[in-house]
TORLO-627159 format. One record per atom (N, C-alpha, C): residue in one letter; z, x, y. Coordinates in steps of 0.2 Angstrom, whole numbers, padded with zeros to 4 digits, always signed. Example, Ala and Ser with C-alpha at 12.3 -4.5 7.8 and 13.67 -1.06 7.14 Angstrom:
A+0039+0066-0028 A+0039+0062-0022 A+0039+0066-0016 S+0035+0064-0011 S+0036+0068-0005 S+0039+0064+0000 
END
This chain:
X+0416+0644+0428 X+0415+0637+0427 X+0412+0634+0433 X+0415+0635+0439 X+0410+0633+0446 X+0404+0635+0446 X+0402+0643+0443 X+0397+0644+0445 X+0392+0643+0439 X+0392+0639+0435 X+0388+0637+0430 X+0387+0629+0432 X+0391+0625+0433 X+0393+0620+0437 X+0385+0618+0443 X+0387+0625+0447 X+0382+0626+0451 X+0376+0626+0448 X+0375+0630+0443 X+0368+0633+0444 X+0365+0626+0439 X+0369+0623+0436 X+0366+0614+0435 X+0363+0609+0438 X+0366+0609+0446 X+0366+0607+0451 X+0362+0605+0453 X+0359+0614+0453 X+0354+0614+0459 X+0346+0613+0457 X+0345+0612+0451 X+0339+0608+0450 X+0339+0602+0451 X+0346+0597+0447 X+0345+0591+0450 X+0345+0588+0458 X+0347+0595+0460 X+0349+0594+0469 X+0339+0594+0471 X+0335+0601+0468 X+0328+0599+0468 X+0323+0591+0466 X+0327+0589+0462 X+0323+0585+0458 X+0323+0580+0462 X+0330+0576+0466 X+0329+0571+0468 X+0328+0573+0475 X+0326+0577+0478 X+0320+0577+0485 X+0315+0577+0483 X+0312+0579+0478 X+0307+0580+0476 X+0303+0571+0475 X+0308+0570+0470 X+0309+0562+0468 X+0308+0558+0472 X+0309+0559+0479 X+0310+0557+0485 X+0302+0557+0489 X+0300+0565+0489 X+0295+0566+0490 X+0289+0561+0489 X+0290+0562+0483 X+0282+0557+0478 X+0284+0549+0479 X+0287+0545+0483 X+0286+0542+0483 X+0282+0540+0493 X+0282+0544+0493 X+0279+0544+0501 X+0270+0546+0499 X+0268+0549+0493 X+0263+0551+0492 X+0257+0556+0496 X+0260+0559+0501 X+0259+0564+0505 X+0256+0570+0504 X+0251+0575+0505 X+0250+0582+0502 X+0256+0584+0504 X+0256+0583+0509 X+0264+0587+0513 X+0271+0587+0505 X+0270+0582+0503 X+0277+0581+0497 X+0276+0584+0492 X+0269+0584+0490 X+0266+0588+0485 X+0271+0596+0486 X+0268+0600+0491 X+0267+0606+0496 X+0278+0609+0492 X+0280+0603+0495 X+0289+0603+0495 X+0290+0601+0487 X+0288+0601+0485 X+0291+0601+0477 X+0290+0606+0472 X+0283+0607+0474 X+0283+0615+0471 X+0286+0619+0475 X+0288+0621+0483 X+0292+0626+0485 X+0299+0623+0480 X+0304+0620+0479 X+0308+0618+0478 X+0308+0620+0471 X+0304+0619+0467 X+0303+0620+0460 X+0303+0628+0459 X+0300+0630+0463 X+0299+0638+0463 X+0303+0642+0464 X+0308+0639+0471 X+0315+0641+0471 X+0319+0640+0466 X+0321+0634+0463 X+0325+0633+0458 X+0322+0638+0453 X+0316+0639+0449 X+0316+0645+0446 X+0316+0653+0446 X+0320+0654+0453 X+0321+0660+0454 X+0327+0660+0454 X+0330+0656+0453 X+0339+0655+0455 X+0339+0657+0447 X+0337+0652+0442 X+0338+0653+0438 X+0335+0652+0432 X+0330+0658+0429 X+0326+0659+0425 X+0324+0654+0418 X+0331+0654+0418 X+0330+0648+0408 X+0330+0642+0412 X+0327+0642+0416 X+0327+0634+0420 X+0320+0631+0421 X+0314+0639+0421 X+0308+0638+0423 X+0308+0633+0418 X+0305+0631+0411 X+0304+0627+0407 X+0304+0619+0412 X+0310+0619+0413 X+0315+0612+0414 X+0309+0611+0419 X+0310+0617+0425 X+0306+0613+0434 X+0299+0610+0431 X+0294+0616+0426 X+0289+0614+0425 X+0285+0606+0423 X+0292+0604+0418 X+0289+0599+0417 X+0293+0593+0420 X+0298+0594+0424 X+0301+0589+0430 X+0292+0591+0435 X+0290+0596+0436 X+0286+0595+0440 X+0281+0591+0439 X+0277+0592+0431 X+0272+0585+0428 X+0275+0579+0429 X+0279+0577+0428 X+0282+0571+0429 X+0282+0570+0436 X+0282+0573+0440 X+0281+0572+0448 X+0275+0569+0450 X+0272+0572+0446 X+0265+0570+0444 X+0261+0576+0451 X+0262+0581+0452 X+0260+0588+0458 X+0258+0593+0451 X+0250+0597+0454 X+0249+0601+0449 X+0248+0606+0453 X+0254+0614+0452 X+0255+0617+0458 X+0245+0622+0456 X+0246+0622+0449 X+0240+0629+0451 X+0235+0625+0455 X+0234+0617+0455 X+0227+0617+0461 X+0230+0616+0466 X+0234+0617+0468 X+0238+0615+0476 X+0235+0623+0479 X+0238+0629+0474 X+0237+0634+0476 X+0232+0636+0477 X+0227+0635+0471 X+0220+0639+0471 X+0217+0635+0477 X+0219+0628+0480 X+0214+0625+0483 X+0217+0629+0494 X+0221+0630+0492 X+0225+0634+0497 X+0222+0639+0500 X+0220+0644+0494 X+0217+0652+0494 X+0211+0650+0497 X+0208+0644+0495 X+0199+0644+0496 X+0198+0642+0503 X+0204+0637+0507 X+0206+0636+0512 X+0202+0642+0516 X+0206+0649+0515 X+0206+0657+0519 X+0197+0656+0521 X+0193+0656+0515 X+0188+0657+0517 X+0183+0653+0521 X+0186+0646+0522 X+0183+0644+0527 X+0185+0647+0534 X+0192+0648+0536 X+0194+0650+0539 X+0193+0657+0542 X+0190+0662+0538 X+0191+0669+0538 X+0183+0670+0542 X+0178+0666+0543 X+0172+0668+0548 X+0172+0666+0554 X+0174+0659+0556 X+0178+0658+0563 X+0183+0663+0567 X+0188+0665+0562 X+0193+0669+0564 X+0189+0675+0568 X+0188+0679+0564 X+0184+0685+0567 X+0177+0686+0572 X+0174+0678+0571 X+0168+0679+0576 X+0171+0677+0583 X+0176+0675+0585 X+0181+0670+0589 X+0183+0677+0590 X+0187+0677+0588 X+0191+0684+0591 X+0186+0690+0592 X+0182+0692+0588 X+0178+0699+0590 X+0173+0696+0598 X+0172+0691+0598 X+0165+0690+0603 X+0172+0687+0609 X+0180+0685+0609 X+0183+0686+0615 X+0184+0693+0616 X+0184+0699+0611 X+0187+0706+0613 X+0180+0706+0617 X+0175+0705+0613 X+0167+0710+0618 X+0166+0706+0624 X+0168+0700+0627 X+0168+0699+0634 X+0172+0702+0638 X+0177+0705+0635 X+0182+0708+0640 X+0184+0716+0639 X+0178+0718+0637 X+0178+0724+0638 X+0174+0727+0642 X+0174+0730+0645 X+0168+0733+0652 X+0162+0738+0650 X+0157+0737+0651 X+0153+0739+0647 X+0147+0739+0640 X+0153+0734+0636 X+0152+0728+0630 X+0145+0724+0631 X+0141+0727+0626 X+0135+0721+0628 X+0132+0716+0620 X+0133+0709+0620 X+0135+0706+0614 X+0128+0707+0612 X+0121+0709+0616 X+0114+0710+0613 X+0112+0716+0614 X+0115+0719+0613 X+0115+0727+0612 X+0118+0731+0608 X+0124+0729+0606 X+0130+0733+0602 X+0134+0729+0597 X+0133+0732+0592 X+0139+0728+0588 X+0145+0728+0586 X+0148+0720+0584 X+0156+0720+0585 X+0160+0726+0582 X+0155+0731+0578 X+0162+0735+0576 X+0162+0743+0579 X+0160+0742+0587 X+0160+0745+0590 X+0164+0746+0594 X+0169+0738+0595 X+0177+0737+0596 X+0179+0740+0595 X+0180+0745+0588 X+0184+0747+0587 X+0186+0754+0591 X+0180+0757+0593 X+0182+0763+0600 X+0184+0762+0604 X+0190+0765+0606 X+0192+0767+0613 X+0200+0763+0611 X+0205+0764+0618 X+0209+0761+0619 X+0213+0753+0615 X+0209+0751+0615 X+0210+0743+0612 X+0207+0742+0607 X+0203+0747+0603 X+0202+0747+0596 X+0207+0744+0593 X+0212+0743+0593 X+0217+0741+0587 X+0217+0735+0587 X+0213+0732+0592 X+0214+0725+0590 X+0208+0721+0587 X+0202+0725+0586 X+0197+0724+0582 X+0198+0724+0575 X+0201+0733+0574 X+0203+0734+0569 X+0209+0728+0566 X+0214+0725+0573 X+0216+0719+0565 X+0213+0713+0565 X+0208+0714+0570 X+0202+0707+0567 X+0198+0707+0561 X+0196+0714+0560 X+0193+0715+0553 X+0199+0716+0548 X+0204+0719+0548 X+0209+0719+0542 X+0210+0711+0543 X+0213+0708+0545 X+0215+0700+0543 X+0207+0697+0540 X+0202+0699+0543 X+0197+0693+0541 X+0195+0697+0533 X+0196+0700+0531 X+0195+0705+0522 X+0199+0703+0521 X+0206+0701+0522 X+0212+0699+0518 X+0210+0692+0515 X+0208+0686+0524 X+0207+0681+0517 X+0203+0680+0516 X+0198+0685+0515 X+0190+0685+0510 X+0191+0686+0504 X+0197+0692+0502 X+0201+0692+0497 X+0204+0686+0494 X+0210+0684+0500 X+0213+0676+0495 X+0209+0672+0492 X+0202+0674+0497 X+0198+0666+0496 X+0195+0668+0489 X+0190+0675+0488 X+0190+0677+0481 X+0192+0676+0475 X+0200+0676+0475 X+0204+0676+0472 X+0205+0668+0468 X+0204+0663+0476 X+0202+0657+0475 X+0195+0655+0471 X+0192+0658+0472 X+0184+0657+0467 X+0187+0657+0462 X+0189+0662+0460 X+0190+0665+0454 X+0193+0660+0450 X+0198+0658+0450 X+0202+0652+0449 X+0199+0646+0449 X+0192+0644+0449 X+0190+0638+0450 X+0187+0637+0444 X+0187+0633+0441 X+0183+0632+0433 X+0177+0634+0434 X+0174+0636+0429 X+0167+0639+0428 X+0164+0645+0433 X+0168+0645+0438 X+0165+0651+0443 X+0162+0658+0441 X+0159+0662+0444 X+0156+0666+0441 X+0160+0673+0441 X+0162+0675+0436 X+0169+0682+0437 X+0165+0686+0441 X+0160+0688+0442 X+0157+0695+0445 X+0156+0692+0452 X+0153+0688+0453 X+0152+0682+0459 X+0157+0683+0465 X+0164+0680+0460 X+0169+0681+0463 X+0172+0689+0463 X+0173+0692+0462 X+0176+0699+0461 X+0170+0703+0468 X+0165+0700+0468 X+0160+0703+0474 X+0162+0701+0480 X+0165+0696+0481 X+0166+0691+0486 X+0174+0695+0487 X+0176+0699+0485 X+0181+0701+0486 X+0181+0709+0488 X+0176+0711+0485 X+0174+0719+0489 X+0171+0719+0495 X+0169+0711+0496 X+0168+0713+0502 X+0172+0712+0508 X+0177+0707+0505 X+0184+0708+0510 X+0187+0714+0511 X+0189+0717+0504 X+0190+0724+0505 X+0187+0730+0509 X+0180+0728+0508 X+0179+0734+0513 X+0177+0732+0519 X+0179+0726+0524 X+0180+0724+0529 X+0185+0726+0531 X+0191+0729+0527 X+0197+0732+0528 X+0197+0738+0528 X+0191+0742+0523 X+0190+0750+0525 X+0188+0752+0531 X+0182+0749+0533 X+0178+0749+0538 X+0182+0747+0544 X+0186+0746+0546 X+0192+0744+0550 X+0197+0753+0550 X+0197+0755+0545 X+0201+0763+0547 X+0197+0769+0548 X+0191+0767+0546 X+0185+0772+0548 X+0180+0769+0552 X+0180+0769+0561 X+0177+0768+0565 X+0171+0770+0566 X+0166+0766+0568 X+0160+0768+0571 X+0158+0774+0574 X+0153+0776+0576 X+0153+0784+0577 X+0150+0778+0585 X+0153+0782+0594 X+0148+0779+0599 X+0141+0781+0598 X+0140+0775+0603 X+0131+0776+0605 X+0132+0779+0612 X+0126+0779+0615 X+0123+0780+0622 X+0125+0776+0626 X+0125+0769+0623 X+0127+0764+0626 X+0136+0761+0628 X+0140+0762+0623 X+0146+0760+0623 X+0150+0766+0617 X+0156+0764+0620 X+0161+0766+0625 X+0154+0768+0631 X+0157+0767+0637 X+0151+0769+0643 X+0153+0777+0643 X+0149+0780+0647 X+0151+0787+0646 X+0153+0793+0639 X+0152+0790+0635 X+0153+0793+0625 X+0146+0795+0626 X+0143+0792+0628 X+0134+0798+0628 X+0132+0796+0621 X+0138+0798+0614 X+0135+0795+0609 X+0128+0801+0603 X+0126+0800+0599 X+0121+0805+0598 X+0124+0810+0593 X+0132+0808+0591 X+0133+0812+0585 X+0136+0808+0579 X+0137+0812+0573 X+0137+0808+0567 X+0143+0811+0564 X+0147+0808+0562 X+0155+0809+0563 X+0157+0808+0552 X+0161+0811+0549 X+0160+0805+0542 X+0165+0799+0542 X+0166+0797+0548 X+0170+0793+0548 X+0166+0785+0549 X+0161+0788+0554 X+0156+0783+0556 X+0151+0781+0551 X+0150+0785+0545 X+0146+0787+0541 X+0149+0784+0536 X+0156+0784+0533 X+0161+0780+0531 X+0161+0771+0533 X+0161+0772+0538 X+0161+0766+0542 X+0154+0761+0540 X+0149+0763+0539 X+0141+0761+0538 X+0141+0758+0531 X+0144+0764+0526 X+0142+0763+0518 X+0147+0757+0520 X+0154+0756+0521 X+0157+0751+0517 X+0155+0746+0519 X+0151+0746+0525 X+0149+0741+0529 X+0142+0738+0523 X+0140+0744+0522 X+0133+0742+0517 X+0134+0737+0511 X+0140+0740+0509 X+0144+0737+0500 X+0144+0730+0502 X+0149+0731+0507 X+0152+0723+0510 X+0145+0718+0507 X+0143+0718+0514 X+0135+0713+0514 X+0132+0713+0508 X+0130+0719+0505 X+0123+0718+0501 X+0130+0716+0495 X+0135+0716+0494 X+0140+0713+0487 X+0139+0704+0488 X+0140+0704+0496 X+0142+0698+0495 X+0136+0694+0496 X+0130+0697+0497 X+0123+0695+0494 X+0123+0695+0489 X+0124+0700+0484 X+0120+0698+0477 X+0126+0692+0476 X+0133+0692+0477 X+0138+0685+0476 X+0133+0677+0475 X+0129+0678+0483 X+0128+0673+0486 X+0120+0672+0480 X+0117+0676+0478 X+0113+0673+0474 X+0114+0671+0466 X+0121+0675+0462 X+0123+0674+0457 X+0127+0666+0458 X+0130+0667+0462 X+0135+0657+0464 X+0129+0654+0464 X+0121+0656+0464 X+0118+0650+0466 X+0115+0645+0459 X+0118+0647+0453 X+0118+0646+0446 X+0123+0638+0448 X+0129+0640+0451 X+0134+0635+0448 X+0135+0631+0454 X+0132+0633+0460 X+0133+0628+0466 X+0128+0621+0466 X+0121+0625+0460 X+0117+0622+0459 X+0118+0615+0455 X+0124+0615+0450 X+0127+0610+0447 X+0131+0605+0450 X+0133+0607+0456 X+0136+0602+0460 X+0133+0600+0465 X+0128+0601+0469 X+0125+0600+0472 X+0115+0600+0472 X+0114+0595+0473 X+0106+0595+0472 X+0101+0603+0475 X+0102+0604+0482 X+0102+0612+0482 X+0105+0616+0483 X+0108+0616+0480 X+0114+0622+0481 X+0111+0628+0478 X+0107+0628+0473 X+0104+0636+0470 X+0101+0638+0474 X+0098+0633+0478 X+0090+0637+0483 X+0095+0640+0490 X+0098+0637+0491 X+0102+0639+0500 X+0106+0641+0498 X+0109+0645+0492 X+0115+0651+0491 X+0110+0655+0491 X+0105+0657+0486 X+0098+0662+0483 X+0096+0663+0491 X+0093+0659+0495 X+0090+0661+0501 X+0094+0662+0504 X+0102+0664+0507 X+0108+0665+0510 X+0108+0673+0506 X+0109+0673+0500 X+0111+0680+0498 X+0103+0686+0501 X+0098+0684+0498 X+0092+0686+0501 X+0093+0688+0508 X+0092+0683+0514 X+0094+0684+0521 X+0100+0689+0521 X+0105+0690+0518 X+0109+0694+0521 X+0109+0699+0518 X+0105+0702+0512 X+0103+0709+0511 X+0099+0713+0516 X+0094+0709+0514 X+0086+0710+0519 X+0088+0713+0525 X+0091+0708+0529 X+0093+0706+0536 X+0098+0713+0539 X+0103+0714+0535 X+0106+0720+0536 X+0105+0727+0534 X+0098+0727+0529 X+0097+0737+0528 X+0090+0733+0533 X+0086+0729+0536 X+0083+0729+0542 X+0087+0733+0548 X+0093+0729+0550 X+0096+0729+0555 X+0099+0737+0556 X+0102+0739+0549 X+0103+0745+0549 X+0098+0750+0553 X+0091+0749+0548 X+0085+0756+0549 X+0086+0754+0557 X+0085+0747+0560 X+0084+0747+0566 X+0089+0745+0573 X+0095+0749+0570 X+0098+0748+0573 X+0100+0751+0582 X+0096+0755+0581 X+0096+0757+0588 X+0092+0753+0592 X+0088+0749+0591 X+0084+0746+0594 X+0090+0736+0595 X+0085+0733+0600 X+0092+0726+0602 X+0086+0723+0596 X+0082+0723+0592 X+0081+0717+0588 X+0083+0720+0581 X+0085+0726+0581 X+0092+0729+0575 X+0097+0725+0575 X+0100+0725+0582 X+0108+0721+0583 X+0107+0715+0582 X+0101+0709+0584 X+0100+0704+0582 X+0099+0702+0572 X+0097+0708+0570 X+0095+0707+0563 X+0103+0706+0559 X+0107+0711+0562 X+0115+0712+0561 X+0120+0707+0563 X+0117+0704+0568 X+0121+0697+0569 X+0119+0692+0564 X+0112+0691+0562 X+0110+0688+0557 X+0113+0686+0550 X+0115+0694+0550 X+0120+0694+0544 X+0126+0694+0542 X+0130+0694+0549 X+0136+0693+0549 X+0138+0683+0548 X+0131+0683+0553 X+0132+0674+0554 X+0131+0671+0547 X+0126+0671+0542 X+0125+0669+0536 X+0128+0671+0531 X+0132+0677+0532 X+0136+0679+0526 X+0145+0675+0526 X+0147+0674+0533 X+0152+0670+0536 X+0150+0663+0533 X+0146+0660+0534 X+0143+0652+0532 X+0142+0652+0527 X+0139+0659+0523 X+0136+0655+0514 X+0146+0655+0513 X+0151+0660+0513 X+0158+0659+0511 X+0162+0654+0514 X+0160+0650+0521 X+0164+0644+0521 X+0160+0638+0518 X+0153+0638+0515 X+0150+0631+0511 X+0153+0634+0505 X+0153+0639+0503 X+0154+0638+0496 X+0164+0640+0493 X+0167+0640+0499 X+0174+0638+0497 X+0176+0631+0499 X+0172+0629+0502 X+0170+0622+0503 X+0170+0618+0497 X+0164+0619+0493 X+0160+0616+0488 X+0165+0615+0482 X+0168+0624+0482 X+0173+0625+0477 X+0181+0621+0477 X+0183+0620+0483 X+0188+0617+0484 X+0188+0610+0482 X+0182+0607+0484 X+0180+0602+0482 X+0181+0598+0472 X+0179+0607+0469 X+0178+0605+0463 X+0186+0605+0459 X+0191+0606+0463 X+0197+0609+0462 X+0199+0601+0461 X+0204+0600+0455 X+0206+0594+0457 X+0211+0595+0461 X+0214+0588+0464 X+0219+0586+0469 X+0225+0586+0467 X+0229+0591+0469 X+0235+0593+0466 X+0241+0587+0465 X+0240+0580+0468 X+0243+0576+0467 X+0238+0572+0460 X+0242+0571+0456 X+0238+0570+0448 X+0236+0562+0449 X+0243+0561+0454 X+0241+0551+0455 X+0232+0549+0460 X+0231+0554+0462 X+0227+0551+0466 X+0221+0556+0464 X+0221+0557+0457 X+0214+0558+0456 X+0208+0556+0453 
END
C-alpha cells in the first residue's frame, strides 16, 4: 500500500517543480522538466503516457530541446580539436605547425593525448550527425556522411601515422607501416564523405538562406580537392598547407551548418515560439 502510494507521488512530486519551473520561462526550466519527466518514467513505466502529456501542458518539447543539444556538439567539435591539437604541437619539441601535420601527434610518448583529441572531436561529429538527421527535411545521406566522418576520426586515432624525416626527430621516417596506411584511407573517407555532405546539404541550406547552396557546394569542393592535393603532396610544406585547408573548412562548413540547422529546430519552450 506505501509503495503504490509512492509510486503516485512521485509524478506529482515532478509535476509541481516542473510547474514551478515554467513559470520562470527559462531554457534552464525547460532543460529540468524533461530530466524530471524522464526520471519519473523510468521509475515507473505505465506512467510514460501521463509525464508525456503533463509535459505538453508544460508547454517544453523535449525532442527539440534534444536535437537542438546534439547540433550544439558540432559547432563545438572544430574549436575543440584545433585548440587542443595546435596547444599539443607547441609543446612538443621538434613539432613544426608548417611542416607536419596534427596527426602526427599521435607518435611518440604523448600520442595519447592526440589520440583523445581525435576520439572526442568524431564523437561529437557523430552526435551532431545524429542531430541533422533529426532536423526536418535534412538530407538522410548528407547526414549519415557527416557521421562517417566522425567515425573515422575515431579510427584514424587507433591507427597512427607512419613518421617522417622530420618528426618524431630522430624516427628518420621513410617507411610504410599498414597502420599508417590505415591511418591515410580513413582520413580520405573522412574528408572527401564530409565533402560530398557539404555539397548534398547545399540543396536545403539553400532554402534557408539566400546562399547557402553556393558556400556549402564550394566548401564541399574545397575540401575534397584540397585534401587528395594535399595528400599527393604531402611531403612537400605547401602539402601541409593544402591539408590545413581542409581541416579548416571542413570544421566551419559543420559549425555553419549546425548553426543553420539548429536554427531551423524549433524552441523547445512551445510558449516562445
Amino acid at each position: 500500500m506505501i509503495a503504490a502510494v509512492h509510486r503516485q507521488a512521485w509524478p506529482a512530486v515532478a509535476t509541481e517543480n516542473t510547474a514551478a519551473t515554467t513559470r520562470d520561462g527559462s531554457i534552464q526550466s525547460c532543460a529540468l522538466r524533461v530530466t524530471f519527466a524522464g526520471l519519473a518514467g523510468l521509475a515507473e513505466p505505465r506512467l510514460e503516457h501521463e509525464m508525456a502529456d503533463t509535459q505538453t501542458e508544460l508547454g517544453c518539447d523535449r525532442g527539440a530541446a534534444v536535437t537542438r543539444s546534439m547540433l550544439g556538439w558540432g559547432v563545438v567539435a572544430g574549436p575543440f580539436y584545433l585548440l587542443f591539437g595546435i596547444t599539443l604541437a607547441l609543446t612538443r619539441p621538434g613539432f613544426d605547425l608548417t611542416r607536419d601535420a596534427l596527426s602526427l601527434l599521435l607518435i611518440g610518448d604523448l600520442g595519447w593525448l592526440q589520440w583523445l583529441n581525435l576520439v572526442l572531436s568524431g564523437l561529437m561529429s557523430i552526435v551532431a550527425a545524429i542531430g541533422l538527421l533529426r532536423t526536418p527535411e535534412w538530407s538522410r545521406a548528407a547526414g549519415l556522411l557527416v557521421g562517417v566522418y566522425g567515425a573515422c576520426f575515431v579510427l584514424s586515432a587507433i591507427f597512427p601515422p607512419d613518421a617522417t624525416e622530420n618528426f618524431p626527430p630522430g624516427a628518420g621516417g621513410g617507411e610504410f607501416t599498414t597502420a599508417g596506411i590505415l591511418h591515410f584511407v580513413f582520413g580520405g573517407v573522412g574528408f572527401v564523405g564530409v565533402g560530398i555532405a557539404a555539397i548534398i546539404a547545399g540543396s536545403w541550406l539553400g532554402r534557408r538562406q539566400s546562399r547557402g547552396t553556393t558556400w556549402s557546394r564550394v566548401a564541399g569542393v574545397v575540401i575534397i580537392v584540397a585534401f587528395l592535393a594535399g595528400g599527393a603532396l604531402s611531403a612537400l610544406p605547401g602539402g601541409v598547407g593544402l591539408l590545413w585547408i581542409t581541416v579548416l573548412v571542413a570544421w566551419g562548413w559543420l559549425a555553419m551548418t549546425s548553426i543553420a540547422a539548429y536554427r531551423a529546430i524549433p524552441h523547445p519552450a512551445i510558449a516562445r515560439r
